[in-house]
N, C-alpha and C positions, 0 to 999 in steps of 0.2 A: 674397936673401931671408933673412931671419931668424927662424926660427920656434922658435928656442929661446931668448927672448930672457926674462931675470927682473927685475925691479923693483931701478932704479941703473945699470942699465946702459945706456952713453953709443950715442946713434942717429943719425943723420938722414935725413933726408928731402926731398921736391921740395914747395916753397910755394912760392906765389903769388909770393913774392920770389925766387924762386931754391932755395937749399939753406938748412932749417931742421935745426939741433940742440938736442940735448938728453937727456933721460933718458926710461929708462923707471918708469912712475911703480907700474902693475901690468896686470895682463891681465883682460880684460874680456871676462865670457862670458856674461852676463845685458844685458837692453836696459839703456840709461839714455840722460840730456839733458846733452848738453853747452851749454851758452850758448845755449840754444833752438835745437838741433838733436839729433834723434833720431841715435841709436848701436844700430844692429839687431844686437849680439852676441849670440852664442852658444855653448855650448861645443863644438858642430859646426864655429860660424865666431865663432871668438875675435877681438876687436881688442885693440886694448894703449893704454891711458891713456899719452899723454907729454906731459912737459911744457919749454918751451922754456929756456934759459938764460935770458930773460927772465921768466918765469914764469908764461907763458901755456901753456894745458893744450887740446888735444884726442885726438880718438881716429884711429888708423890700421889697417889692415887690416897681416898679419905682412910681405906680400911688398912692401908701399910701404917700411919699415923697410929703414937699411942700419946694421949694428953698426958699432962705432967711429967 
């Protein structure tokens, strides 16, 4: 888990394909929509905006995040 992660720094994660990389784009601690899906953050339960080498963006909870 990575819970001390700040905005550029390189992550990945488990998608649907397998293992997705990419950056962190910033921490998100208020609600928002991503591609019409709801993002229940907060600054109790932070997620973190990243976005792919490709340059698609969603949101992740800290402990789905693996750095480098």
């Amino acid at each position: 888990m990575a819970k001390s992660l700040k905005a550029g720094d390189k992550v990945s994660w488990k998608s649907h394909g397998g293992e997705a990389h990419g950056k962190v784009v910033k921490k998100v601690t208020s609600p928002m929509t991503i591609k019409g899906h709801k993002v229940a953050a907060s600054k109790d339960n932070p997620e973190y905006l990243v976005e792919t080498d490709e340059g698609k963006q969603a949101a992740h909870k800290p402990d789905a995040l693996k750095k480098g």
